[in-house]
C-alpha positions in Angstrom: 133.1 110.3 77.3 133.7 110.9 74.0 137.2 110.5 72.4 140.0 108.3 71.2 142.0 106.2 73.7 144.3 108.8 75.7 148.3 108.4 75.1 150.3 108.4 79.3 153.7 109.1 79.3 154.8 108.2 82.5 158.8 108.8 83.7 160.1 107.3 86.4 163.6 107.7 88.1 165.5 107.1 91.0 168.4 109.3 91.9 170.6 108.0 94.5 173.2 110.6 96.6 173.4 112.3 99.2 172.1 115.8 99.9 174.2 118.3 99.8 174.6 122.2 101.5 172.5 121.3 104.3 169.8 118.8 102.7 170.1 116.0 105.0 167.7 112.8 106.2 165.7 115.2 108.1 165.5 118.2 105.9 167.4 121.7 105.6 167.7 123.6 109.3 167.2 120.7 111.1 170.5 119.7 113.4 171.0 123.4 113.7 173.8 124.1 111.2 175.1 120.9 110.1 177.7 120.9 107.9 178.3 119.8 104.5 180.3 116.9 105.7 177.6 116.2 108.0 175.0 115.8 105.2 176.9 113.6 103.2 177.3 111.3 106.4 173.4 111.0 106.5 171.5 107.9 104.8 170.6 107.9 101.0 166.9 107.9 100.8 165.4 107.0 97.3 163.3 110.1 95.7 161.1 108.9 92.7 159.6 111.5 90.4 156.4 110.7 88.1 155.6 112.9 85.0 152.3 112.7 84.1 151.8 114.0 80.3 148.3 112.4 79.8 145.9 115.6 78.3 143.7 116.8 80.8 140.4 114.9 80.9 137.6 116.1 78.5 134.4 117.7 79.9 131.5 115.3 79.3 129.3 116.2 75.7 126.7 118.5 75.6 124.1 118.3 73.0 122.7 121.2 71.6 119.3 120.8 69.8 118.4 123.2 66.7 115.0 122.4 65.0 114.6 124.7 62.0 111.0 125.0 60.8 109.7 123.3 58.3 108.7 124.6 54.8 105.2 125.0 54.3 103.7 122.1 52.4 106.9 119.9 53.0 106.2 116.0 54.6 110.1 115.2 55.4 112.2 115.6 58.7 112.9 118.4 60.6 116.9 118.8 60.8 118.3 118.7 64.3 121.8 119.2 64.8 123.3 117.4 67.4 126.6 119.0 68.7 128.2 117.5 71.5 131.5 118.6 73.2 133.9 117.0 71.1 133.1 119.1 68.1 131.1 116.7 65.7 128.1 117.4 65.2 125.0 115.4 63.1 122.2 116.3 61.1 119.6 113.5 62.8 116.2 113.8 61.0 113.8 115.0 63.2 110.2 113.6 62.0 108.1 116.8 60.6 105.1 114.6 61.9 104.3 116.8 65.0 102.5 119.4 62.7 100.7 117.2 61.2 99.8 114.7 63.9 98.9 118.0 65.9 96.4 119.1 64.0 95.0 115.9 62.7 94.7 114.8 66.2 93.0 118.4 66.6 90.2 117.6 63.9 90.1 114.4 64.7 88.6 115.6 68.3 86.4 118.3 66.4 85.2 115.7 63.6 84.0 113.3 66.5 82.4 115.7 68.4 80.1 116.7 65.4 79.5 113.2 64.6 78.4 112.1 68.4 76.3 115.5 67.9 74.6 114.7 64.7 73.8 110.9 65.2 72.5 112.1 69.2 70.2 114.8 66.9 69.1 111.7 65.2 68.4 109.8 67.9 66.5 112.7 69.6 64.4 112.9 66.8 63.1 109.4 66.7 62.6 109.3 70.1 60.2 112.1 69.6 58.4 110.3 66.9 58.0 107.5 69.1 56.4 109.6 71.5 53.8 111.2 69.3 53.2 107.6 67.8 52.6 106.4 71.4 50.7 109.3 72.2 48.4 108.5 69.1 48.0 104.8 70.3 47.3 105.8 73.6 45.1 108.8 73.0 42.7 106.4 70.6 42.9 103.1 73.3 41.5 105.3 75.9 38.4 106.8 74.1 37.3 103.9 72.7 36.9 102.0 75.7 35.7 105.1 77.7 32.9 105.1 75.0 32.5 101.2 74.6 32.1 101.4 78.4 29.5 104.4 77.9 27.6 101.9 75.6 27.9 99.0 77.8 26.8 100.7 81.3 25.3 104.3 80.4 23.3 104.1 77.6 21.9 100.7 78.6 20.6 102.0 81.6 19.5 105.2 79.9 17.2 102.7 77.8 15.7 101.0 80.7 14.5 103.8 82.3 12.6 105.2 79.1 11.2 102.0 78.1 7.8 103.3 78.5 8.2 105.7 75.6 9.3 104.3 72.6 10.7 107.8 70.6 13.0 108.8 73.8 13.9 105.1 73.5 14.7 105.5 69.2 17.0 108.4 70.6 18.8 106.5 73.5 19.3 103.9 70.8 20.5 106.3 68.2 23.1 107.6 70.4 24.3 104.2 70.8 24.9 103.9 67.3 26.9 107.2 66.5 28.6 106.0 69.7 29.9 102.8 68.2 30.3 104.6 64.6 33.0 106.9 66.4 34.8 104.1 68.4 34.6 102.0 64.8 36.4 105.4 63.3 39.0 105.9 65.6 40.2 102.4 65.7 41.9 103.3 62.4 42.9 106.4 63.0 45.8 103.8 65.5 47.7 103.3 62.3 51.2 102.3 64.2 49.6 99.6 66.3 51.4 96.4 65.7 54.2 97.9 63.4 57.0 95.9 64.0 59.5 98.5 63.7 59.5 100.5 66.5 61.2 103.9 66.1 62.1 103.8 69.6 64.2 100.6 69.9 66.1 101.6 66.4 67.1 105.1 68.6 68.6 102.6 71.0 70.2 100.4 68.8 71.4 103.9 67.2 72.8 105.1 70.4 74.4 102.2 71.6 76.3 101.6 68.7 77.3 105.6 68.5 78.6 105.2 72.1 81.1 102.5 71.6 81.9 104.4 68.0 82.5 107.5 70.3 84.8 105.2 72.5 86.7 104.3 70.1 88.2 107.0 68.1 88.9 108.7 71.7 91.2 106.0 72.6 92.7 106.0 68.8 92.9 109.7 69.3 94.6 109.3 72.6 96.9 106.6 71.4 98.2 108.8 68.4 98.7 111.5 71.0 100.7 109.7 73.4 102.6 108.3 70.5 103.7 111.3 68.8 104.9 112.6 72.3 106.8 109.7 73.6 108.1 109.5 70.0 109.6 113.1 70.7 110.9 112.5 74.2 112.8 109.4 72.9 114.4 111.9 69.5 115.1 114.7 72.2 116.5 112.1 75.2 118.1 110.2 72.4 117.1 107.0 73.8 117.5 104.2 71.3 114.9 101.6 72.8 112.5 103.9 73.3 112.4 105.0 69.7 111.8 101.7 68.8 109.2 100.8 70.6 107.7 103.8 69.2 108.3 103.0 65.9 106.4 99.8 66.7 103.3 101.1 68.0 103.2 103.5 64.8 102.5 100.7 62.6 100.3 99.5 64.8 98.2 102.8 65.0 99.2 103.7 61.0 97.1 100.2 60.5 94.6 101.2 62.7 94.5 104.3 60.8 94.6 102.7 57.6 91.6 100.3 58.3 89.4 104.1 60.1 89.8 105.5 56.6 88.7 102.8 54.3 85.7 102.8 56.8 85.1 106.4 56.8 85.3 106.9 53.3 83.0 104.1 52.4 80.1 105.4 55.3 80.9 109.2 53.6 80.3 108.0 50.2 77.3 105.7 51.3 75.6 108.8 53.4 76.3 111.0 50.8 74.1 109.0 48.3 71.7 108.5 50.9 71.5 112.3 51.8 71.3 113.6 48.2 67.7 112.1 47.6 66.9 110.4 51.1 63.1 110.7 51.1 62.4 107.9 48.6 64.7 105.4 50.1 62.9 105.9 53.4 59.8 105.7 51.4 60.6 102.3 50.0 61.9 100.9 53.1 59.5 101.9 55.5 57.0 100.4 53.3 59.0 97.5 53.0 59.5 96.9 57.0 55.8 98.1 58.1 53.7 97.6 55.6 51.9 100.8 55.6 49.8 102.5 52.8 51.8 104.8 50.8 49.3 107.2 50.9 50.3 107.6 54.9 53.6 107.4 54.3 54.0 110.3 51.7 51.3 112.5 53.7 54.3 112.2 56.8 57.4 112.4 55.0 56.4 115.0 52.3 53.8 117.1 53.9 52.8 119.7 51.0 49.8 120.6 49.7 50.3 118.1 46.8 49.7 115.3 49.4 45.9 115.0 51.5 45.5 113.7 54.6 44.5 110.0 54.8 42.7 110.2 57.9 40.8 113.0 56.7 37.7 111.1 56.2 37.4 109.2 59.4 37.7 112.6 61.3 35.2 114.3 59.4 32.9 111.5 60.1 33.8 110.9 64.1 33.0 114.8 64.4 30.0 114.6 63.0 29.0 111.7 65.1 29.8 113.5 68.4 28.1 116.5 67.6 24.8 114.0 66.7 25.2 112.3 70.1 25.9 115.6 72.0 22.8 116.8 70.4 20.5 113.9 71.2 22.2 113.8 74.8 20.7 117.4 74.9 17.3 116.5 72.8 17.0 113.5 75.9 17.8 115.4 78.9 14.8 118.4 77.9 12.2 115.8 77.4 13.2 112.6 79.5 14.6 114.0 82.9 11.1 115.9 83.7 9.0 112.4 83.2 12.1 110.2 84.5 14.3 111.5 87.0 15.8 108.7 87.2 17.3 109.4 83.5 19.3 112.2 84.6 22.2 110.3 86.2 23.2 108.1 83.0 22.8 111.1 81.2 24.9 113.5 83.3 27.4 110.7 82.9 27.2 110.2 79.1 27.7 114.2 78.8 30.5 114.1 81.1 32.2 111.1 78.8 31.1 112.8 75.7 33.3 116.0 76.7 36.2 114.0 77.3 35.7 111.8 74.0 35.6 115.2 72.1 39.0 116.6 74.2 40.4 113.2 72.9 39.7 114.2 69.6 41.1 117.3 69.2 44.2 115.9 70.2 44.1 113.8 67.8 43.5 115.9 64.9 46.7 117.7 66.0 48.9 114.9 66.4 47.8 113.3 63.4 48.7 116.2 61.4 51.7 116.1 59.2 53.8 118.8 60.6 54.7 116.9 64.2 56.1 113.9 62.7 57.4 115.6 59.5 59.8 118.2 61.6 61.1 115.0 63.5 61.7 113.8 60.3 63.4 116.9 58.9 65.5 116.8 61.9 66.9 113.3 61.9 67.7 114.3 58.6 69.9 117.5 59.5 71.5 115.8 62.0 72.6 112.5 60.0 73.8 114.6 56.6 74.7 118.0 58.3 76.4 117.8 61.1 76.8 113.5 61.2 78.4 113.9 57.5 81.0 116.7 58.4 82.2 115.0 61.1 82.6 111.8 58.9 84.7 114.2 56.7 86.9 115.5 59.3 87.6 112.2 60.7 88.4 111.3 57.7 91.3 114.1 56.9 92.1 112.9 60.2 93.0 109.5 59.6 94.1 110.8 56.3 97.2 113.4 58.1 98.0 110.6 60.6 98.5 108.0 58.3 101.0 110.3 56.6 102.5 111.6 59.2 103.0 108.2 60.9 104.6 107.0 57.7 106.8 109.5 57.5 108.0 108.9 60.9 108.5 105.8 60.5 111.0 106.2 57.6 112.3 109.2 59.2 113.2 107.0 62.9 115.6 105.0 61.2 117.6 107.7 60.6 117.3 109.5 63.4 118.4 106.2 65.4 121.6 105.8 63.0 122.7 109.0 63.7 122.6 108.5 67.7 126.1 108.4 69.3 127.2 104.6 70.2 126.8 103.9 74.3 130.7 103.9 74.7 130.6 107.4 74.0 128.9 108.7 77.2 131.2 106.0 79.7 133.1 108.0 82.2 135.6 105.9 82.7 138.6 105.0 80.3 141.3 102.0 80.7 144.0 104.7 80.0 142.8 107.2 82.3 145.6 107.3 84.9 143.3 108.8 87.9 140.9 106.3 87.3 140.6 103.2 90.3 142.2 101.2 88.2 144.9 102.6 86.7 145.7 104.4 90.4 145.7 100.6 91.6 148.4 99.4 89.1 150.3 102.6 90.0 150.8 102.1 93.0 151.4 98.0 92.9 154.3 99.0 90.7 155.9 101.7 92.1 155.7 99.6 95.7 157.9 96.9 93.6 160.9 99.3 92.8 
């Protein structure tokens, strides 16, 4: 309770006499119509009489809050008046930080979405790449050995049985040869086999490191929220302990966001560069870490008319060699399988594995072509320096409204905590207070003494 110490005034008397016009021991009436005389005859009894002119007790304080808005631009404190029953009232500096801690926290949410967004876009895309790559590998592995194992088993046979006539056997063995000619072409056409960098452990690596990022600036984001709203209970609840240890945790989080910012602004500047002319960086280290020709590398990341095909040649020359076998295969199966029907079954199954070689093939030519790998490439691209990039940038005028409204605060709580009333303010119970245990106690010890 609120107040200076209370001023008691307390009177005490004792008259001694004897009641008089029939106000005797026992009272007026009693007796029946005693007499005057009678009354005085009675026994004196002492009557004591206490004044008490202590002011009434005060109601206890009530605080109004009034927040007035803040001026548009403006970093200081909100002005709350604190009025409490007494009549005084404060001006306690509110920290203008919930406007911009709200919305900072706001973007910051929005900026790390689009980040997680744009580095998963990434990651997406060279997981893609690795699949076409592998798909390549595997795609070449399995034709030539289905066609070193036609060689090996097929053919051979095929040349036993016509070993009596020497021109089916020239055929037999010309097939052979634009059999091996093809598997000698598509071993190159395998140009990622044995590349140390795999495209599919950096979208790991990528990934895991984006999770834990992700992590991160959730529980920063969280942290600022939960600061800024304890911060607020303890203003509005005027509690003195718990605005310090708010104003503790925000120097912790205006260090953490401190140390975000210098990070995101040197990763915005450094993407930035990297986005404004990417394609010869990559170049340069892509070369560097695989050692491809530069000639494959340009045809997959710049894919225009200015740049030919590398494997152009070796697919020309593998077409041309299956379309010689499948026309010898035919050329044998007119003229050998009437005079050896024994031919027919190597030859039925060198058709069969020359229809599957050419299947193969076509394949091939599609996934070798530039536009496959070049849209992944396009879209790790749009998702690192589009949407990656912005949300860089919002984070960043995230960490940039939360440092400032977490220094503010904390020049603002200060304040606010001088101009809380002192804890003696709010005790109930005064010394002076006459109805208090106390005081009754003393009361009554002194007036038994008398």
């Amino acid at each position: 309770m609120a107040g200076t110490p209370k001023r008691q005034v307390l009177l005490s008397g004792m008259l001694e006499g004897r009641m008089r016009n029939g106000c005797g021991a026992g009272g007026p009436g009693e007796g029946g119509g005693a007499s005057p005389g009678a009354g005085r005859a009675g026994s004196s009894a002492p009557v004591r009489f206490g004044l008490n002119l202590s002011p009434p007790p005060r109601p206890p304080p009530t605080i109004s809050i009034t927040m007035t808005s803040p001026g548009r631009g403006s970093w200081g404190g909100l002005p709350v008046t604190l009025a409490t029953g007494g009549g005084q009232a404060g001006d306690v500096p509110f920290p203008r930080r919930a406007g911009p801690m709200g919305a900072g926290i706001g973007i910051g949410f929005y900026g790390n979405s689009e980040t997680s967004d744009g580095v998963s876009q990434l990651s997406s895309a060279l997981l893609h790449a690795n699949h076409t790559l592998s798909a390549i590998d595997h795609l070449v592995l399995e034709t030539v050995e289905r066609l070193g194992e036609a060689v090996r088993t097929e053919l051979t046979s095929l040349e036993e049985v016509l070993a009596q006539r020497t021109e089916l056997v020239a055929a037999a063995r010309g097939a052979r040869r634009q059999a091996e000619a093809v598997t000698q072409q598509l071993q190159g056409l395998a140009f990622w086999r044995g590349v140390p960098l795999s495209p599919l452990q950096v979208a790991e690596d990528v990934s895991f490191v984006e999770e834990y990022r992700w992590l991160a600036y959730v529980l920063l984001l969280l942290l600022e929220l939960l600061v800024c709203l304890f911060t607020l209970l303890g203003l509005a609840k005027q509690s003195k302990w718990l605005v310090i240890v708010m104003a503790v945790m925000s120097l912790l989080v205006l260090v953490l966001s401190w140390g975000s910012m210098g990070l995101e602004a040197a990763t915005a500047v450094g993407l930035s560069d990297f986005c404004s002319s990417p394609d010869t960086y990559i170049l340069n280290l892509t070369e560097e870490e695989t050692g491809l020709d530069s000639d494959i590398l340009n045809y997959y990341f710049l894919c225009n008319q200015a740049v030919s095909n590398p494997f152009q040649q070796r697919l020309t020359l593998s077409q041309r060699a299956l379309a010689n076998i499948h026309s010898q295969l035919q050329g044998l199966e007119r003229e050998a399988v009437p005079q050896f029907p024994d031919a027919q079954k190597p030859l039925l199954s060198l058709e069969e594995t020359l229809n599957v070689t050419e299947g193969n093939f076509h394949q091939l030519v599609a996934l070798l072509h530039c536009r496959g790998l070049h849209k992944d490439y396009g879209a790790a691209l749009r998702g690192l320096c589009e949407d990656a990039l912005e949300g860089l940038l919002l984070l960043l005028l995230f960490s940039l409204l939360s440092a400032g409204a977490l220094a503010t605060a904390l020049c603002s709580l200060p304040r606010a905590w001088a101009l809380f009333p002192p804890s003696d303010d709010y005790d109930d119970t005064d010394d002076d207070d006459p109805f208090n245990p106390q005081e009754s106690k003393r009361f009554v010890q002194w007036q038994s003494s008398i």
